[in-house]
Every structure is written in structure tokens, then in C-alpha cells.
C-alpha positions as CSV (number, residue, x, y, z in Angstrom):
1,X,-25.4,-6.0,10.8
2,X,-25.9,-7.6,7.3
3,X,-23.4,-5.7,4.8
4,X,-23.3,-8.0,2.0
5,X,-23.4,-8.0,-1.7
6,X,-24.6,-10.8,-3.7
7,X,-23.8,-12.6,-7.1
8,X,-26.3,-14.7,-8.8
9,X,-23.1,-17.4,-10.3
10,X,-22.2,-19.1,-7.2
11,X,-18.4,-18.8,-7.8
12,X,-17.1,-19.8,-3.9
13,X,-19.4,-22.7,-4.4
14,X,-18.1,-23.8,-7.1
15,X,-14.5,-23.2,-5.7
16,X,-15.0,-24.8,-2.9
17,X,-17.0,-28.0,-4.4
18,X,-16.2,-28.4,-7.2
19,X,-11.9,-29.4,-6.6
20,X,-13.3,-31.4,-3.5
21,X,-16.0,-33.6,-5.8
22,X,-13.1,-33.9,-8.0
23,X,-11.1,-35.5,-5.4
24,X,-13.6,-37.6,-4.4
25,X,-14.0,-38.8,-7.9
26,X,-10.2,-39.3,-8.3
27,X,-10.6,-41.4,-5.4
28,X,-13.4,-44.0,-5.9
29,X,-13.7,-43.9,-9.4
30,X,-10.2,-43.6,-10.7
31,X,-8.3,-47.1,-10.6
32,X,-4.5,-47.1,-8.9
33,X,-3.0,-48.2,-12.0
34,X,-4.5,-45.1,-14.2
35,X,-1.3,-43.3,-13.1
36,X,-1.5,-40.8,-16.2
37,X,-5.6,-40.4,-16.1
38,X,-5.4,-39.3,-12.8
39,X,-2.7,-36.9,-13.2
40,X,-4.6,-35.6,-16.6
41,X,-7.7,-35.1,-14.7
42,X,-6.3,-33.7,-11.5
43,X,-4.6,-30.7,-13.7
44,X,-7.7,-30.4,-15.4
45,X,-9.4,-29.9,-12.1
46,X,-6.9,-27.8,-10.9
47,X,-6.7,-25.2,-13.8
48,X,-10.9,-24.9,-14.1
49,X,-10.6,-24.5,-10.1
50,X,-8.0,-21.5,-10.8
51,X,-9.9,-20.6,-13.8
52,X,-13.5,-19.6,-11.8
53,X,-11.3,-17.4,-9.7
54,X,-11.0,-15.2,-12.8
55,X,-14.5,-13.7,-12.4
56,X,-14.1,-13.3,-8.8
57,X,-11.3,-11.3,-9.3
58,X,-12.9,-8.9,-12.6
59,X,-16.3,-8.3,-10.5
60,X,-14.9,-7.7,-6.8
61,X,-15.4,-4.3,-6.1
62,X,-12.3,-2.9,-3.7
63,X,-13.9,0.1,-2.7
64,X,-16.1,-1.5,-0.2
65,X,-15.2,-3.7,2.7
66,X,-18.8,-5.7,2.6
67,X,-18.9,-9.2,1.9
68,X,-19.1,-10.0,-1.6
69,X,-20.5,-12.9,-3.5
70,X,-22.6,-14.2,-1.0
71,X,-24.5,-17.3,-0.8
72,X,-26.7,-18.0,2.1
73,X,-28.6,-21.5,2.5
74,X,-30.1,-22.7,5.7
75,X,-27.7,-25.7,7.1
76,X,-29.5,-26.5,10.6
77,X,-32.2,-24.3,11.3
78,X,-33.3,-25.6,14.6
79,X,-29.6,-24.1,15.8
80,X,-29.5,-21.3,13.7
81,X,-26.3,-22.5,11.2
82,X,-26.5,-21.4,7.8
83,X,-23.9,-22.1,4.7
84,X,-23.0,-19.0,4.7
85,X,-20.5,-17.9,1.8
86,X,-18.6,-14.3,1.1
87,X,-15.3,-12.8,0.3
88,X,-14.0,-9.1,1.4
89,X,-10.3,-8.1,0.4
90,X,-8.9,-10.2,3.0
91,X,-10.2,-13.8,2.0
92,X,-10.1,-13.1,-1.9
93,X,-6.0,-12.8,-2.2
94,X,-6.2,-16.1,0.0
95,X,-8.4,-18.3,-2.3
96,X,-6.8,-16.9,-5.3
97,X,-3.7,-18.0,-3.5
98,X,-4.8,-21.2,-2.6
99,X,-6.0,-22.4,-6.1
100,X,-2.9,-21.4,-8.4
101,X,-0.5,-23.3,-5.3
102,X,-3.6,-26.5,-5.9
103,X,-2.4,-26.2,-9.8
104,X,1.2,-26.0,-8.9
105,X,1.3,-29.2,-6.7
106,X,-0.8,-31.2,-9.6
107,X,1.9,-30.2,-11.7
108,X,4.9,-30.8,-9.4
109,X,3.7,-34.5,-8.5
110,X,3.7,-35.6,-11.5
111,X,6.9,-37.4,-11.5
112,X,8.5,-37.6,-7.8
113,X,4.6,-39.8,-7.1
114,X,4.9,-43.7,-8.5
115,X,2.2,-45.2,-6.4
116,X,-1.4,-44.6,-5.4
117,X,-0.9,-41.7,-7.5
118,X,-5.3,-41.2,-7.8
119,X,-4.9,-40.9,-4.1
120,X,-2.1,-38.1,-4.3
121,X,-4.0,-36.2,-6.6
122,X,-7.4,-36.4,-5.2
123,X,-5.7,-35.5,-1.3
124,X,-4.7,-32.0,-3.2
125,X,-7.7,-31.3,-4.5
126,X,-9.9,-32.1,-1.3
127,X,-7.1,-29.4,0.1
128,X,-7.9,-26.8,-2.2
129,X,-11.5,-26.8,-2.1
130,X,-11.4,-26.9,1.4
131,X,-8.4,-24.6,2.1
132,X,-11.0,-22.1,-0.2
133,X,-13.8,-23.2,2.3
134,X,-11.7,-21.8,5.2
135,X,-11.8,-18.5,3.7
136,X,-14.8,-18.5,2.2
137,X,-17.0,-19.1,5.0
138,X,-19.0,-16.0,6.5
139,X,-20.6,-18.9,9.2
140,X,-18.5,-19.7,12.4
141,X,-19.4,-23.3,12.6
142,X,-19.3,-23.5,8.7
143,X,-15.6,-22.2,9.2
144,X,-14.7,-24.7,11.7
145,X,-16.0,-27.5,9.8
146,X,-13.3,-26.6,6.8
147,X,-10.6,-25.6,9.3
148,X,-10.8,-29.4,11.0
149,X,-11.6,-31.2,7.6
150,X,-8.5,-29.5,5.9
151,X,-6.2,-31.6,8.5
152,X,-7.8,-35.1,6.9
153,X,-6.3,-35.1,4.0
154,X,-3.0,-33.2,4.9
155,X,-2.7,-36.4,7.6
156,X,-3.0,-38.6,4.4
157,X,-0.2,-36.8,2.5
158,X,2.5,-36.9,5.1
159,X,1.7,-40.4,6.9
160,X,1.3,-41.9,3.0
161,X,3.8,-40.2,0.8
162,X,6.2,-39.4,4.0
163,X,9.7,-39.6,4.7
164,X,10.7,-42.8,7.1
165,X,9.1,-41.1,10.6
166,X,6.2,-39.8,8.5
167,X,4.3,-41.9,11.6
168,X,5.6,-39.5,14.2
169,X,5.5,-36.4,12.5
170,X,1.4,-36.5,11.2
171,X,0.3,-37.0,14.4
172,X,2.4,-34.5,16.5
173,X,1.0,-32.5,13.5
174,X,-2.6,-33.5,13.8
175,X,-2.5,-33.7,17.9
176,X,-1.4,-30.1,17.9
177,X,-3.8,-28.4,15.0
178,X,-6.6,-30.9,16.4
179,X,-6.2,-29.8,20.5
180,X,-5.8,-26.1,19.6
181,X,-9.1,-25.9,17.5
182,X,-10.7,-27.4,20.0
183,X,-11.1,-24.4,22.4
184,X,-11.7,-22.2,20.0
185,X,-14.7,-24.6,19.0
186,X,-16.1,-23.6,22.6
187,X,-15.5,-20.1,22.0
188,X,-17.2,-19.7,18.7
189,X,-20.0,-22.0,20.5
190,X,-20.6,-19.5,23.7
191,X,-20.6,-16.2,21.4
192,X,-23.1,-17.9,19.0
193,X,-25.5,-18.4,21.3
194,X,-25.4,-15.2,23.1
195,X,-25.6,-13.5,19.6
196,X,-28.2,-16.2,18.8
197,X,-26.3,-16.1,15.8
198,X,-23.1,-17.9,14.1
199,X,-22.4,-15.3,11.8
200,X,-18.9,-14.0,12.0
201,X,-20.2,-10.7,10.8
202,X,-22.5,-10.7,13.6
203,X,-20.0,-11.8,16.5
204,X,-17.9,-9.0,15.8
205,X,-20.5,-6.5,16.9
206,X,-21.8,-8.6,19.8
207,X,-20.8,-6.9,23.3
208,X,-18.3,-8.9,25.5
209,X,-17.5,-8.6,28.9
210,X,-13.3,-7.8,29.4
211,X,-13.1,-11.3,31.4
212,X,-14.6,-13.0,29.0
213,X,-13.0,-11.0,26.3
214,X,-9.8,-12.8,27.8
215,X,-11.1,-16.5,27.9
216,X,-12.4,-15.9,24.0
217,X,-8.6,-14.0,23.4
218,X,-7.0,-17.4,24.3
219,X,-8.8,-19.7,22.5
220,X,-8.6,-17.8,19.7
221,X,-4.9,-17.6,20.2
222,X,-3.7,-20.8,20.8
223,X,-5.6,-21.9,17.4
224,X,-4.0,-19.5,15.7
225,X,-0.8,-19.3,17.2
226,X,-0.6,-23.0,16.6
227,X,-1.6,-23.0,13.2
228,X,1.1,-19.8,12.1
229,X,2.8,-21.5,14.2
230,X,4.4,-19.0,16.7
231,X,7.1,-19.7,19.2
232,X,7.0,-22.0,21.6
233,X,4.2,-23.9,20.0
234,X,6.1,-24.3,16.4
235,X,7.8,-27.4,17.2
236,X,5.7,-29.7,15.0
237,X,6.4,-27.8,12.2
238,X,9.7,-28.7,11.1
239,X,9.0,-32.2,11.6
240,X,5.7,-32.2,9.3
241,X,8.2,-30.1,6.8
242,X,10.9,-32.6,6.8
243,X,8.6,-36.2,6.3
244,X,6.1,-34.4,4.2
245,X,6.5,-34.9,0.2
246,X,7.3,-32.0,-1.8
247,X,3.5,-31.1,-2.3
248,X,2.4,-30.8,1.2
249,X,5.6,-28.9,2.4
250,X,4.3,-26.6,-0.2
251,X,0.7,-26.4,0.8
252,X,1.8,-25.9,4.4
253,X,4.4,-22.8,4.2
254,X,1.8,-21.5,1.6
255,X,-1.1,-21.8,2.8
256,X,-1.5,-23.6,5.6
257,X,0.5,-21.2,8.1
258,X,-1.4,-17.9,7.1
259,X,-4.9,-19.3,8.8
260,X,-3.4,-18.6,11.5
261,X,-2.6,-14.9,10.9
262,X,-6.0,-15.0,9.0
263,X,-7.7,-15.7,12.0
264,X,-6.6,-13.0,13.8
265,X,-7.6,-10.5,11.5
266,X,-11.3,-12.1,11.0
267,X,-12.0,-13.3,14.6
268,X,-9.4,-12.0,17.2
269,X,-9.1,-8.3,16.9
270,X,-13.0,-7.3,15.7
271,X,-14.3,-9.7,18.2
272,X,-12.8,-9.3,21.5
273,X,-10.1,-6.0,20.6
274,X,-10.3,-5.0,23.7
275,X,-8.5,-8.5,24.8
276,X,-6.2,-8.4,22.0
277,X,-4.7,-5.0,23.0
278,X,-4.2,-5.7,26.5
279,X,-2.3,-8.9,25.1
280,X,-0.2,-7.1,22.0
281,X,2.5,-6.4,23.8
282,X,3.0,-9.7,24.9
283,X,2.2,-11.0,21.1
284,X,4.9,-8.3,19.7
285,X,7.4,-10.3,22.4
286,X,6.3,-13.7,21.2
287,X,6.8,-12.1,17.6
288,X,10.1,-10.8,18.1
289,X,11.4,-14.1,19.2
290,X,10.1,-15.8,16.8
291,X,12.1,-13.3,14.1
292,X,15.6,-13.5,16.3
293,X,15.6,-16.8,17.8
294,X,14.5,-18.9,15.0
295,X,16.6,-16.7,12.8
296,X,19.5,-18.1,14.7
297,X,17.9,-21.7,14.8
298,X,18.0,-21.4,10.8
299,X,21.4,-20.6,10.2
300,X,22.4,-24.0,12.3
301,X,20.4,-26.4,10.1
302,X,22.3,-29.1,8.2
303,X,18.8,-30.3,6.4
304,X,17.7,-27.8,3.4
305,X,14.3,-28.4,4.5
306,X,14.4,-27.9,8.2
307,X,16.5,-24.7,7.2
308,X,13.5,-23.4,5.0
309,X,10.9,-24.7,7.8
310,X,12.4,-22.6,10.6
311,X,12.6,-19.5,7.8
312,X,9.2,-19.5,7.8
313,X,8.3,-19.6,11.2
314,X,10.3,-16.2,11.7
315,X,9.0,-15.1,8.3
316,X,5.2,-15.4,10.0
317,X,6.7,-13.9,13.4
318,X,7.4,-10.6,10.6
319,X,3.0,-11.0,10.4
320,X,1.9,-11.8,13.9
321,X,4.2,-8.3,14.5
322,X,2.1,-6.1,11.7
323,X,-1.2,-7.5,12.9
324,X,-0.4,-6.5,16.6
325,X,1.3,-3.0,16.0
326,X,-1.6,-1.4,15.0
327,X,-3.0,-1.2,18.5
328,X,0.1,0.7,19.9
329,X,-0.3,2.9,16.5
330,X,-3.8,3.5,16.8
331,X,-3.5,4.4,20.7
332,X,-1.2,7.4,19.5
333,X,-3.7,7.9,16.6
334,X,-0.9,7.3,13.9
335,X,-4.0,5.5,11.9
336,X,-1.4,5.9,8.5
337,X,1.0,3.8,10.1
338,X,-1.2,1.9,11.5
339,X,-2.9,1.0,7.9
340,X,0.9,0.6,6.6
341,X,1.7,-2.3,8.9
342,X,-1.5,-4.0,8.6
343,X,-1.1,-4.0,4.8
344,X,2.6,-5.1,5.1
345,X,1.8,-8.0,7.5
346,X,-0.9,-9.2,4.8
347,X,1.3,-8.5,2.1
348,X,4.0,-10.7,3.6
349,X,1.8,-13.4,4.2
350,X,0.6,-13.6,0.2
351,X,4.4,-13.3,-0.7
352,X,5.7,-15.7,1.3
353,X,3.1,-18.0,0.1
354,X,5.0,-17.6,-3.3
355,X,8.3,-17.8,-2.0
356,X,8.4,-20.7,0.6
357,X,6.7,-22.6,-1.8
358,X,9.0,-21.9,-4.8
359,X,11.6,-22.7,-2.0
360,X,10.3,-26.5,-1.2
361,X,9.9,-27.2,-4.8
362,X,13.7,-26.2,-5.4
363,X,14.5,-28.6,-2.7
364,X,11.9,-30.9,-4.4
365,X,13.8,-30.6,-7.0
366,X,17.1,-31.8,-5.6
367,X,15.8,-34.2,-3.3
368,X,14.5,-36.0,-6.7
369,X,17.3,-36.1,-7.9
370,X,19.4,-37.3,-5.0
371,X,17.1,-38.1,-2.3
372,X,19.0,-36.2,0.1
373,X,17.9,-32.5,1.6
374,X,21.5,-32.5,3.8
375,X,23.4,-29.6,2.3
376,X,26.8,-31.5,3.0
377,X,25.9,-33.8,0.4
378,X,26.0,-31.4,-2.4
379,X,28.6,-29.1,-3.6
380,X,28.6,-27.7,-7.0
381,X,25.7,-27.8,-8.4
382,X,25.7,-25.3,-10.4
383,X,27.9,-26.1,-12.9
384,X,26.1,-28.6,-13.8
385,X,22.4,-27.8,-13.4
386,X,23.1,-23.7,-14.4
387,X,19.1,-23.1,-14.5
388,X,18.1,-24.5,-11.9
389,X,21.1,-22.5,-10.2
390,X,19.3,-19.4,-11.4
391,X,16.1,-20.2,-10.3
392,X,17.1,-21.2,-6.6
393,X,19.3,-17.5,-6.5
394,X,16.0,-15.9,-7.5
395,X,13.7,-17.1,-4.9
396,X,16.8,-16.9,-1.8
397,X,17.1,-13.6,-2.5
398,X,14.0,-13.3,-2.6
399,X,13.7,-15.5,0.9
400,X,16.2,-13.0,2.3
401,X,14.1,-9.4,1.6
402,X,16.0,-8.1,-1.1
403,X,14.4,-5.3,-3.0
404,X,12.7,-5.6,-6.0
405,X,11.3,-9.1,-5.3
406,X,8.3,-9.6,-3.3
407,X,9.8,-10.4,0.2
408,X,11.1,-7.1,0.3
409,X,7.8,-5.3,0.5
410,X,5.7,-6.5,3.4
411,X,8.9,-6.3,5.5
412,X,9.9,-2.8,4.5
413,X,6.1,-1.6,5.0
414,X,6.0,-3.8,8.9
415,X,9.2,-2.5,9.8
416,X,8.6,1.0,8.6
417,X,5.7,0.8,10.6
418,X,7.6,-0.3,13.8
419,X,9.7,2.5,13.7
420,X,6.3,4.7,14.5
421,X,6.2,2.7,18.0
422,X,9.9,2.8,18.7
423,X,13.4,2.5,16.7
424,X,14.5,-0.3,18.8
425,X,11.1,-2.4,17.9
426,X,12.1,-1.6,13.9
427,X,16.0,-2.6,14.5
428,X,14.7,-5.8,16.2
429,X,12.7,-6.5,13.3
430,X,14.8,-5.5,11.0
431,X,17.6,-8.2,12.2
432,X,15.5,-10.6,10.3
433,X,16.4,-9.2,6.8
434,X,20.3,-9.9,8.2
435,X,19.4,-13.5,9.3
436,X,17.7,-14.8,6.4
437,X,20.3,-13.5,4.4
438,X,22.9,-15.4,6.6
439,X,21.4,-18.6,6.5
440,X,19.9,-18.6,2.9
441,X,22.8,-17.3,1.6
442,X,25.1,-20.0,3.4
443,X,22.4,-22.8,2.4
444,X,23.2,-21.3,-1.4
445,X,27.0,-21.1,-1.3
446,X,27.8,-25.1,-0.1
447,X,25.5,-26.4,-2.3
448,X,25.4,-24.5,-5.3
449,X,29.1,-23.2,-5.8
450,X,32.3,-25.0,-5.3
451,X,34.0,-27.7,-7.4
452,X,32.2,-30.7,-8.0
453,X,33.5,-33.2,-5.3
454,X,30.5,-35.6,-5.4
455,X,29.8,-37.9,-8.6
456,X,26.4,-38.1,-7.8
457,X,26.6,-34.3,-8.4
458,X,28.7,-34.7,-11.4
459,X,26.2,-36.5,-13.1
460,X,22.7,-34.3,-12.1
461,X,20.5,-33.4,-15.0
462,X,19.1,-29.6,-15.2
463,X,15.6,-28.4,-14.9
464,X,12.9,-30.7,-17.5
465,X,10.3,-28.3,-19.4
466,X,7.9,-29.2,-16.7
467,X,10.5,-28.3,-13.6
468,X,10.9,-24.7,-15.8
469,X,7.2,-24.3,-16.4
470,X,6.9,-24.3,-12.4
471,X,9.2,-22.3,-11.4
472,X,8.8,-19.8,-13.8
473,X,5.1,-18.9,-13.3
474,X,6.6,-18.8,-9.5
475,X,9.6,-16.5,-10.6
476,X,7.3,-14.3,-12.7
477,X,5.0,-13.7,-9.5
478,X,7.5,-13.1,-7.0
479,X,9.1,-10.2,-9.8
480,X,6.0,-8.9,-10.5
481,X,4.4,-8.2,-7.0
482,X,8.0,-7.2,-5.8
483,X,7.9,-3.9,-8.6
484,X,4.6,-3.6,-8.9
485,X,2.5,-4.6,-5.5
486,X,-0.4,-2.3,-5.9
487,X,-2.8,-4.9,-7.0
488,X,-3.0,-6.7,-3.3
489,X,-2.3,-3.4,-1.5
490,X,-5.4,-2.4,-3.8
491,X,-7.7,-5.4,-2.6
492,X,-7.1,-5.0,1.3
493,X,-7.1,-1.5,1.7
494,X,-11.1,-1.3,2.6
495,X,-10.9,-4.2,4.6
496,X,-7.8,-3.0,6.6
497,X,-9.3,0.1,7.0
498,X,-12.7,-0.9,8.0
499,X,-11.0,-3.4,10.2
500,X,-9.0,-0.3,12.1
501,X,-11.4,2.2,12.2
502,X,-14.5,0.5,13.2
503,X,-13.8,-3.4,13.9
504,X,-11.0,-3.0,16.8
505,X,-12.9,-0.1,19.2
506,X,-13.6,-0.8,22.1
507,X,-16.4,-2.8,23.3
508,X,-16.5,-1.7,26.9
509,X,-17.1,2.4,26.0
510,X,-19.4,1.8,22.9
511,X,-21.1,-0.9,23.6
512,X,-19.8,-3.2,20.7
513,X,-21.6,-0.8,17.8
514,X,-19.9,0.4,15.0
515,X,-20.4,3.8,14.3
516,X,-19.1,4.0,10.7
């Protein structure tokens, strides 16, 4: 099955090359002592990188779910691996994503990184180009090339730019992404060669066995699950949050985490579905303790950016639980619903990008400042930094689901949806709208209001023109999707219905053929 559409301007080539050939650039060619050239050319590299998403945007056409903008090259013929580009409504949002969060790190490092500041930059831009190649890639093998490389350079920033056990923390982090991937390696492997082909487009009509549907299920899910990362495996995550400099906690709660919950929607539930109902009710169960437990795990943190961490992991839990409703929706033909909570799910994983970054930069921001993320150490601090104050309200209220900012629309739609399957289910999900209020709210309250107790507090300077530049273009998103979120709703709605309709039948009654 080849439903593809083709541009002649090789934008995702150039999106995925040309950041990464920047950073390469940045890194050989750019001395250590150039601190301001490399910062200069970094933003410059960034912002033409965001810029070339422009016409991707104006000339993607969201009335089909066919792969768009494709570029196909042979890579190794004699095994049948191509470079093999495209974008559908669910990669586009991503890449978009990914390139204005590569501009917003370029931006943010710009004063908090004193040395090897070429290498900073250049790690950043390797990321985005090959975060973009993650979600580009219409090639299995091509895909998994991008989804190891990505974890180079991420290694880099937390065992360079880390806090004192940087050591430990990149490689739990590495050891778990690394081992994970591994299997699914094998499982892209075995399906390429029975389909004697390593197109993703292809696998997902291949016909698969239900035992082996189960072996390819796992595989698939314990990359994934790591990478989101669900309960239990989510341990390395606050850990990689807490020694990682304010640019790669950034790059991990906003991008990094959604692969995961990407994956499942371009590999898991098209390719083996059958697998992936059996198992949904055990993923909603995973999901649901992900949203209570680590809710609860949250509101004990004394470290702003553990608290923020473990937010995220039950943030994700609110995806993994859209993704896998639509099974028990579709089974009683509630195909509506069933649309509803795979847009809200994807909805919530573009928001949360947005937020959980603006989040670690607000941290960022204090930690500068300070250098101390323990919320006992502050008290106050709004009195004397009064925008930042408003700023860091914005985006915890935002953190916590409240209505008329982006968080509050991908939970309303997932929990809406839940309530289709069973009231209980929606309550269940619903507690997390309580907890992140509790805990953000309690974060917000000790160190933002009070008296001023602490003359390192007394004596903090308020948000510089380039600290407001940053959060603002954040702030102005988060407002903007949260009143008006048609325009991603608008990009995934062929995909997501594509994907229910025709990419999660069964492949034991009809024989792994889409009938659409």
C-alpha cells in the first residue's frame, strides 16, 4: 500500500539535516572560547530550522491521512532499506513542536552555560534535527536509527552540563532507553522480512499471527512504555530531570516523553491491534496508576524539579489512557468517542510539551538565580520578582487543567471519553485534575507568597528581556491553543480517523487488508 503525496522542496530533509550539520559545524569548527559566535549561530540555526516548518505547515493538506512530503532514496538496496521521509497529521504537530522547543533552548542557554558553550549549542541542535528524524521517518530501520542517535547527544547534556550525580543519572537514563529499544529492534527486524519490506506503511498491513502479535505487542511496549515513561519503568526519569541542565529537562518533558505515546499510535495499534486490545485493559490499569500514584508521589516532593518530573509522568499516564480507550469504545461502536479520546490524548501530549517546558524554564529561572530547586529555600518571591510571579501562576494553572489554558483541553476531551466506558474510569481520571492542583498549587504558595524570610530572596532580580521574551512566546501558546485548539484538532483528525476505522481491525478476520 503506497498512499503518499510528494513535494518537490525537500522540507523534512532539510529539517532534519540541516540543525544536525549545524551542530556538527558548531562542534569542530567553532572554537570553545567563541562563546557569543556560537550562541549567535546556534539561534540562527535554530530560527531557519523553525522557519522551513512554515511551508510544511501552509501546504499540508488535513483532509487526507496519506503521507505527505515524501522523499524516497535507496539507503541499502541489497536489504531493502530506503530513506524514506513523510509526515501525516500525527508527525507534523511533533516536528513543529520539536523545532520552536530547539529555538527556545538556544535562547534559554544563553546565560546559565559559561563553558564549552559551542558544545552546548551544537548538542541541541543534533537533538532537533534528529528528534525531527524520529518523526519524519516513513522507514522502520531509518526510524530506529534517529530513535538511538537522539540518546547521544542527550547523554552529552546531562553527564556534561549535569548536576553533581550527573554520572549516575545519564546512564540509568541511557541503560534504560538503550535496553528497551533493543527488542523492539528485533521486532521491526522479523516483520521486515516477512513483509520483505521496512516500510512502516507496509507493516501495518502485513498479516500477523495472534502469538506473535503478542511477542511484537511487548517489544513494542516496553520501548514505548519506557520512553513515556509509564509506571513501574519511570524511575530514571526523575533522576535525568533533576542532574539535567535547564535545556535538556526541557527537551525531555517536551519532547522526549511523547515518542513513546507516538509510537503507539504509528506502530503498536495498526500493526499488531489485535495484541493491543487484548492488552488495553491492562495498559488503562498501568495508566490509571500512573495518574493516582504518581499524583500522590508529586505532592511529597521537596525538589521543584522532581515535583514537575513526577507531574509529568501522570500527565503522560492522562495519554497512554486516550490511546488505549478507543478499543473498549470501538468494541461498543461509540466511534465518536472513540475519535474524542484519541484526539484528546494527542492534544495533551502537544500541550504538555508547552507546559512542562515553560515549567523547567521557570525553575531554570530560579535555580539561576539561587542554585537551589528545594522549595524550602524560597519564600516570597513574589514580591520581589512580581513578573516572574505572574508568569509561573500562568503555566501552574495551566499544569493543573484549568480551563481556558491548554492543559485543560486534552483532559476534558480523555476524560469525557472515559465516561463512554464507565463513570468510575472518568472519576479515576479525573482525580488527576485534583492532584496536580494540590501539588502545583502547594509548590506555588511556599515559594512564591509569604514574607520574605531569606536575604538571598530579598535581593532576586526579576525576569531580563530575554527571560520575558521566552516565556512569553510560551504564555502566548499555552492561551492560545487553550481558547482556540481547532488548529491541532484540525491536523489529526484524518489520521485519527484513518487510524480507528481502518488501521486497528483485526488482522485475524480480514486478513490484515484495509478495506477503506
Amino acid at each position: 500500500m503506497d498512499t503518499t503525496i510528494t513535494n518537490q522542496v525537500p522540507w523534512l530533509s532539510l529539517l532534519i539535516w540541516f540543525p544536525v550539520i549545524g551542530g556538527a559545524f558548531l562542534l569542530f569548527s567553532v572554537g570553545k572560547s567563541k562563546q557569543k559566535l556560537s550562541q549567535w549561530l546556534a539561534l540562527i540555526i535554530s530560527l531557519v530550522t523553525l522557519f522551513f516548518c512554515i511551508p510544511l505547515y501552509m501546504q499540508f493538506d488535513p483532509s487526507t491521512h496519506a503521507l505527505q512530503f515524501v522523499e524516497r532514496s535507496v539507503w541499502f538496496e541489497s536489504i531493502n532499506v530506503n530513506y524514506h521521509l513523510g509526515v501525516d497529521g500525527f508527525s507534523l504537530p511533533l516536528i513543529i513542536l520539536t523545532s520552536f522547543i530547539g529555538v527556545i533552548v538556544t535562547i534559554a542557554g544563553w546565560r546559565n552555560i559559561e563553558h564549552r558553550v559551542n558544545m552546548y549549542m551544537a548538542a541541541f541542535l543534533l537533538l532537533t534535527g534528529l528528534m525531527n528524524g524520529v518523526f519524519a521517518a516513513a522507514d522502520t530501520i531509518l526510524f530506529y536509527v534517529f530513535w538511538e542517535a537522539m540518546l547521544i547527544p542527550m547523554f552529552l547534556v546531562i553527564g556534561i552540563w549535569g548536576g553533581p550525580n550527573r554520572v549516575y543519572a545519564t546512564i540509568k537514563f541511557f541503560l534504560y532507553t538503550f535496553i528497551g529499544s533493543v527488542l523492539m529492534l528485533v521486532a521491526l527486524i522479523y516483520l521486515g522480512i516477512k513483509a520483505d519490506s521496512f516500510v512502516i506503511q507496509d507493516l501495518q498491513i502485513l498479516p500477523v499471527d495472534m502469538s506473535t502479535q503478542h511477542l511484537i505487542f511487548w517489544a513494542f511496549l516496553i520501548a514505548f512504555a519506557v520512553k513515556i515513561p509509564m509506571w513501574p519503568v519511570h524511575t530514571w526519569l526523575p533522576d535525568a530531570h533533576v542532574e539535567a541542565p535547564t535545556g535538556g529537562s526541557v527537551v525531555l518533558a517536551a519532547i522526549m516523553l511523547k515518542m513513546g505515546a507516538y509510537g503507539f499510535l504509528r506502530f503498536s495499534l495498526p500493526i499488531v491491534p489485535d495484541a493491543s486490545l487484548y492488552w488495553s485493559e491492562t495498559l488503562l490499569v498501568l495508566a490509571i496508576i500512573a495518574i493516582v500514584y504518581i499524583g500522590f508521589v508529586a505532592i511529597v516532593q521537596r525538589d521543584m524539579k522532581k515535583l514537575i518530573a513526577y507531574s509529568s509522568i501522570a500527565h503522560m499516564g492522562f495519554v497512554v489512557m486516550g490511546i488505549f480507550l478507543v478499543f473498549s469504545l470501538m468494541s461498543n461502536t461509540k466511534t465518536d468517542a472513540a475519535i474524542i479520546a484519541t484526539q484528546g490524548a494527542y492534544f495533551q501530549m502537544i500541550s504538555h510539551g508547552f507546559i512542562s517546558g515553560a515549567m523547567f524554564l521557570c525553575i531554570g529561572v530560579l535555580y539561576d538565580r539561587m542554585h537551589s530547586r528545594q522549595i524550602s529555600d524560597y519564600g516570597g518571591v513574589a514580591n520581589v520578582m512580581p513578573k516572574f510571579a505572574g508568569f509561573f501562576m500562568l503555566f501552574s494553572m495551566a499544569n493543573a487543567g484549568l480551563p481556558g489554558t491548554s492543559g485543560f483541553v486534552g483532559e476534558f476531551m480523555v476524560i469525557l471519553a472515559a465516561f463512554q466506558v464507565s463513570p468510575w474510569l472518568s472519576i479515576s481520571a479525573g482525580t488527576t485534575l485534583v492532584l496536580a492542583a494540590a501539588y502545583t498549587l502547594w509548590m506555588y504558595r511556599r515559594v512564591m507568597f509569604g514574607e520574605v524570610e531569606s536575604k538571598r530572596v530579598a535581593v532576586l532580580n526579576d525576569l531580563s528581556a530575554r527571560e520575558i521574551f521566552i516565556l512569553l512566546s510560551l504564555a502566548v501558546v499555552v492561551l492560545l491553543f487553550g481558547i482556540y485548539p481547532q488548529p491541532i484538532l484540525e491536523l489529526t483528525h484524518s489520521s485519527i480517523e484513518y487510524l480507528l476505522k481502518c488501521g486497528i481491525q483485526s488482522k485475524l478476520t480480514d486478513g490484515g487488508i484495509c478495506t477503506l
